[in-house]
N, C-alpha and C positions, 0 to 999 in steps of 0.2 A: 220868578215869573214877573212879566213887565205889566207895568198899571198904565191905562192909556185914559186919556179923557177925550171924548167924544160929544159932539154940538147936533143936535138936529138940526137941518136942512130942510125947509118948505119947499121954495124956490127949485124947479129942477130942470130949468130950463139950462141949454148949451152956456149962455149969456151969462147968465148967475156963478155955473161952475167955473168959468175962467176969470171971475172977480173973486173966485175964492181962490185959485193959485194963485193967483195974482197978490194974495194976502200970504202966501206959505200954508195954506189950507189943501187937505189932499180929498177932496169926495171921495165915499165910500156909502156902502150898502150891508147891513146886517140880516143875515137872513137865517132861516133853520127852527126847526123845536113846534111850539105852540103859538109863539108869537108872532104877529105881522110883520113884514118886512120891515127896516126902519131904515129913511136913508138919512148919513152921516155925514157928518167931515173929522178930518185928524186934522192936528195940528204936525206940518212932516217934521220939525226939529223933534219932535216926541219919539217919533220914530224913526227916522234916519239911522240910527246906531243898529238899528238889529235890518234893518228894508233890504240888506245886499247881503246877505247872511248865509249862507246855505241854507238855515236851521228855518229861514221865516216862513215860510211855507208848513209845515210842519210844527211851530212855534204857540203852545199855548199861553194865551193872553189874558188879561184881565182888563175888560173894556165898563169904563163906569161912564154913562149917561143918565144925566139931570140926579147926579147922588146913586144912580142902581148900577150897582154894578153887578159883571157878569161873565163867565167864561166863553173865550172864543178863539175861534183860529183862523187865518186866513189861508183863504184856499184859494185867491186868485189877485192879481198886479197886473195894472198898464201903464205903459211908459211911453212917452213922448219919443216919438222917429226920429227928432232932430236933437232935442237937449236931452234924452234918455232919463227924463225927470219925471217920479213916479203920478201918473195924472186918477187912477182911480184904484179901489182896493175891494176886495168882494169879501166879508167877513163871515164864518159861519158859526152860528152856535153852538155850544157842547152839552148834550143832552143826558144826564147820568144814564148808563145803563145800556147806551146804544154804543155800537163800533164805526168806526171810522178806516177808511183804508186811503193808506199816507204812504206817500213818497220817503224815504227815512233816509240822512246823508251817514257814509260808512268813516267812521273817525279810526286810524292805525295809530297804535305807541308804541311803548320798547320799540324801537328800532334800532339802536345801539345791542340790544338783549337779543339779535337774531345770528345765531352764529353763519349762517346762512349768507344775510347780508353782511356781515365782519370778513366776507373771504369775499368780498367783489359780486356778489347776489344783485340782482335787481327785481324790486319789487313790484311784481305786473299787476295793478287794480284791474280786474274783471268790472266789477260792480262799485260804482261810486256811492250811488244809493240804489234801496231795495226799500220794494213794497210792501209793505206791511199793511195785518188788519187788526188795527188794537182798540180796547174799551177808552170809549170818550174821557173817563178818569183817572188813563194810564198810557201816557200815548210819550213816546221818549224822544228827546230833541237829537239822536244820536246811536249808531250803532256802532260800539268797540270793539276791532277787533286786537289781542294780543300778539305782538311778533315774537315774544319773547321763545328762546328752543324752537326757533321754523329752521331746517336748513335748505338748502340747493335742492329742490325737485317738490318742497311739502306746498299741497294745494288747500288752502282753507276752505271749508267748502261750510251751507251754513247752519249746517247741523252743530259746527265747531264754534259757532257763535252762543254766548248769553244774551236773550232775551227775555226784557222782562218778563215778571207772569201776565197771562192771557193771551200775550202778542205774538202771534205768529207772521209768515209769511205767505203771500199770496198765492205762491208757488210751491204748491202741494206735490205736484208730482215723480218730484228729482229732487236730489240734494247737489243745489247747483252752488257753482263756485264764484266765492267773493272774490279771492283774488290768491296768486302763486308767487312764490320764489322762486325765478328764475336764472337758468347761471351766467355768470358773465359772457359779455361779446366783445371778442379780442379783435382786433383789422391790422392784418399783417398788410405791409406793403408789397405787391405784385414782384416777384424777381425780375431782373430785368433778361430782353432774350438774348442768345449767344450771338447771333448776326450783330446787334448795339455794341455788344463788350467788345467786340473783334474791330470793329469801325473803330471804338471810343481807345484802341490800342494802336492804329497805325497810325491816328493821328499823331499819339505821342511820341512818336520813334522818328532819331533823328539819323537822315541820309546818310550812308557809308560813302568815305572818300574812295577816290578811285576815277574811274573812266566814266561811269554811270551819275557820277556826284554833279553839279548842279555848278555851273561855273558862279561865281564871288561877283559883288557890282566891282568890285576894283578891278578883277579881273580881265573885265568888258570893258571895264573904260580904257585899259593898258591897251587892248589887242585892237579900239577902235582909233589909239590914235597912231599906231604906227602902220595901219591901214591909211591914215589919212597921210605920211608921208612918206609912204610908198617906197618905206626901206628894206619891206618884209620881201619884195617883191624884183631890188638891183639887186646884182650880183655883181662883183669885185671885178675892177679894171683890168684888163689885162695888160701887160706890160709890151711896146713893140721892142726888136732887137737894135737896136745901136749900130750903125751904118759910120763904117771908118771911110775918111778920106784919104785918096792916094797921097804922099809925100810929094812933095813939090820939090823941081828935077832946081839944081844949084847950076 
């Protein structure tokens, strides 16, 4: 249990409580039981270690003002919009005898011990916390539940939980589920269609020689330059016949 020291507060004007942040001082309010309300301040280094907690909420304290101390819980925080820095704290007393009904956070172990989760299982929390209605001097910072022997399909539900004595759940009418082992989820990649495979095959197919084949750059350069002189297009001289001269008379 944590020991908290607490300062009364006269002053409760707006003005006052931001010279007391201003000091690392958190206002607060104690309220509940027989006694008059009282209003407080913390010192936040006192508190800081447990303030972001799951548990603080639900968290019984031991708050000592001017030497008396005394059991309590806080049942409420306010935090600053911009620095998220805790600016007031609502504290309530514990009353032997009386119940309380608390938000209670759900703690899993063995999880190595689940054969369930050892083949690829996923652990689906239902319920993070469950409400609870327990006696003022038995109120539990935590509900455990065991994994150990869950396999593939087992639903914890929360009949399957230990809780303390006296402490039940608010929800009486069902025995509803904390949370399941679920089976793994596999993501095959989509086949591809046969229209893509048949594209992704002609691109790689290379032209048959032949008449249909695809003329060569060498080839075009050859055929353009005997077009440029124009030899594809003479044809061979023809020879004339040889004209004999008469013999000349003696």
């Amino acid at each position: 249990m944590s020991n908290l020291k607490a300062t009364k507060r006269e002053n409760l004007t707006s003005g006052s409580n931001n010279k007391l942040r201003a000091k690392g001082l958190i206002p607060a309010i104690l309220y509940g039981g027989k006694d008059p309300n009282q209003n407080i301040s913390i010192n936040k280094k006192d508190i800081s270690n447990i303030i972001n907690s799951d548990t603080f909420l639900s968290k019984v304290l031991e708050l000592e003002i001017d030497g008396k101390k005394e059991k309590v819980i806080p049942r409420d925080i306010a935090f600053h919009v911009v620095s998220e820095e805790p600016i007031h704290i609502d504290f309530m007393r514990i009353v032997s005898g009386k119940k309380i009904i608390l938000e209670i956070p759900v703690k899993f172990i063995n999880h190595p011990d689940s054969p369930g989760l050892k083949r690829g299982g996923v652990l689906n929390i239902v319920r993070r916390k469950v409400e609870l209605k327990c006696p003022a001097e038995n109120i539990p910072d935590e509900i455990v539940v065991d994994l150990a022997g869950t396999d593939i399909g087992t639903s914890i539900k929360i009949s399957s939980v230990k809780l303390p004595e006296n402490v039940i759940p608010t929800i009486t009418d069902r025995d509803f589920v904390v949370a399941t082992v679920a089976a793994p989820t596999v993501i095959k990649e989509p086949e591809k269609p046969a229209e893509e495979t048949a594209t992704e095959g002609a691109e790689g197919e290379v032209p048959a020689e032949g008449a249909d084949a695809a003329p060569k750059d060498g080839d075009a350069a050859k055929k353009d330059d005997k077009s440029k002189d124009g030899s594809a297009d003479k044809k061979p001289a023809e020879k004339k016949p040889t004209e004999k001269k008469p013999a000349e008379k003696k």
